[in-house]
C-alpha positions in Angstrom: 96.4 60.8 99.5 93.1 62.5 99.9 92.2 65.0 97.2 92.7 68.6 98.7 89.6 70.7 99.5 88.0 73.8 97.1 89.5 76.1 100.0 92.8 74.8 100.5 93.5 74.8 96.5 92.2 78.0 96.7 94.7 78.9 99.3 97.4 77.2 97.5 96.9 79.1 94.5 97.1 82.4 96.5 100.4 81.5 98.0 101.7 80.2 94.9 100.6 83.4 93.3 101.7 85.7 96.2 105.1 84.4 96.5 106.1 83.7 92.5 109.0 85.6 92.5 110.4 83.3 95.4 108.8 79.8 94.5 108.9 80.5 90.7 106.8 77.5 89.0 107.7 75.2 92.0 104.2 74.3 93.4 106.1 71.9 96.2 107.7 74.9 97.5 104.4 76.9 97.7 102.9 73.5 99.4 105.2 73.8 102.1 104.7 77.6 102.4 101.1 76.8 102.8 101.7 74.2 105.6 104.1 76.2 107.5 101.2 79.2 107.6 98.3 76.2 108.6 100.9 75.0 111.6 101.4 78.8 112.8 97.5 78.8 112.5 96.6 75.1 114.3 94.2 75.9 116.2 92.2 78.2 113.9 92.8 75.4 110.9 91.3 73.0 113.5 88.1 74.3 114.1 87.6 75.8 110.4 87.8 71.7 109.7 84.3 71.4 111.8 82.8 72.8 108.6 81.3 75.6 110.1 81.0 79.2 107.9 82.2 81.3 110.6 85.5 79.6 111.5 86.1 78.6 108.0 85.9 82.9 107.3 87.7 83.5 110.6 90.5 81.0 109.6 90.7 82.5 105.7 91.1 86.0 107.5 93.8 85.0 109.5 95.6 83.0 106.9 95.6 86.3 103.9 97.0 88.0 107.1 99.8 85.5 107.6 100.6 85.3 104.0 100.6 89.2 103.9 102.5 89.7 106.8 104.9 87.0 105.7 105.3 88.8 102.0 106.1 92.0 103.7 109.0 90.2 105.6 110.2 89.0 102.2 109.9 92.9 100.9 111.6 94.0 103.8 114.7 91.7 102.5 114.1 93.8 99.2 115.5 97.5 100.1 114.2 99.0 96.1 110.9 97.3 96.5 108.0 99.0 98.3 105.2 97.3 100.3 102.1 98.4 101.8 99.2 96.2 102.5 95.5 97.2 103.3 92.9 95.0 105.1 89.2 95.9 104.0 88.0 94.1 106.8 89.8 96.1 109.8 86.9 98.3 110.6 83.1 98.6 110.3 83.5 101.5 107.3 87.1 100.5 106.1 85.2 99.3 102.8 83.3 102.6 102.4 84.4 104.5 99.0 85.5 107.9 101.2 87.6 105.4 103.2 89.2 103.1 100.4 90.0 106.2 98.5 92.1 107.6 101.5 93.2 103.8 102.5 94.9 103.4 98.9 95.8 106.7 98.7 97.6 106.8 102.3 99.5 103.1 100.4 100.1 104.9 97.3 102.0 107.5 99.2 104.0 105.6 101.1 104.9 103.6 98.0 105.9 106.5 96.3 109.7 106.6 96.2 109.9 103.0 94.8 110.1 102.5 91.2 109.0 98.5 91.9 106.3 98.1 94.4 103.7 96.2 95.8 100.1 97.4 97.3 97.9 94.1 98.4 94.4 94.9 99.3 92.8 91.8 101.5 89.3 91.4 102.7 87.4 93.5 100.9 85.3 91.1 99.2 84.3 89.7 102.5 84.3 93.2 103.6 81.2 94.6 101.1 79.1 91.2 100.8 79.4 89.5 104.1 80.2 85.9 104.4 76.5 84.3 105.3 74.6 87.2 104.2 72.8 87.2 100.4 75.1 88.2 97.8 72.5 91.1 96.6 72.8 92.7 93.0 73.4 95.8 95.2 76.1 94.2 97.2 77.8 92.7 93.9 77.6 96.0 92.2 79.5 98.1 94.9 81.8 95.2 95.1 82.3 95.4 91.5 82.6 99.6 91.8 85.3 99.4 94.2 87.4 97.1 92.3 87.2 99.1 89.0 87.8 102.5 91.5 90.5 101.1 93.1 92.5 100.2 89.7 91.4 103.5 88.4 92.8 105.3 91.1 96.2 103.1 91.0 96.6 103.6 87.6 96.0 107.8 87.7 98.3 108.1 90.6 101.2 105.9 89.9 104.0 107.1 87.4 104.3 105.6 84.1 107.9 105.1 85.2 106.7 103.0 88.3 105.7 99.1 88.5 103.1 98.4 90.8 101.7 95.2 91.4 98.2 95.6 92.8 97.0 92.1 94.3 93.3 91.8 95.5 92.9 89.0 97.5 
């Protein structure tokens, strides 16, 4: 058996860390959780194989959306356990500061009357140093800001009575 790429480990590790409280240590489990997201995604998988930057992005985006949107499902099961999931990526000033302060604020909100809860933030990496473009000093550093702003802000607004997982992919 061929040894698995840096990007598919990497995707692995995301599932398996995503979806721990449903796979628990069992990395098989996550394997197949994986698979079942590349099949839905074929197509997309297919041409991110070529090797080229773009579809290999295009077919990361797609799969952090898969795995979110099949993580809410599982929440959804879960009645006392809030979701709400952000995508930096959506538009061409979702990353800005003024917008991810209202983005996690509008998911903090809505997340409010659960005392477990979940807030996944995806694609803002990609989002503030484009994929094919230099990874300036400036670029890292408002990277950098946003992450430290963003648990700041969490941790201000959420209730020391509250558990929120915040997950940064």
């Amino acid at each position: 058996m061929p040894k698995p790429s840096r990007a598919e480990s990497r995707r692995l590790q995301l599932i398996h860390s995503l979806f721990a409280p449903l796979t628990g240590s069992d990395l098989y489990l996550a394997q197949q959780i994986k698979e079942a997201i590349r099949f839905r995604l074929a197509d997309l998988a297919e041409e991110a194989a070529g090797g080229d930057a773009r579809h290999e992005l295009a077919y990361d985006q797609a799969f952090n959306a898969a795995a979110a949107d099949l993580l809410a499902r599982l929440f959804r099961d879960r009645p006392r356990h809030g979701f709400y999931h952000w995508d930096a990526s959506l538009g061409a000033v979702a990353a800005t500061p003024l917008f991810t302060r209202a983005e996690i604020l509008q998911g903090l909100r809505h997340l409010a009357g659960f005392r477990d809860s979940t807030l996944l933030i995806t694609n803002l990496r990609s989002a503030l140093i484009p994929p094919g473009r230099r990874a300036s000093p400036r670029r890292q550093r408002d990277y950098e800001e946003s992450l430290t702003f963003i648990r700041e802000l969490a941790a201000t607004r959420v209730p020391r009575s509250t558990s929120l997982n915040l997950l940064l992919l």
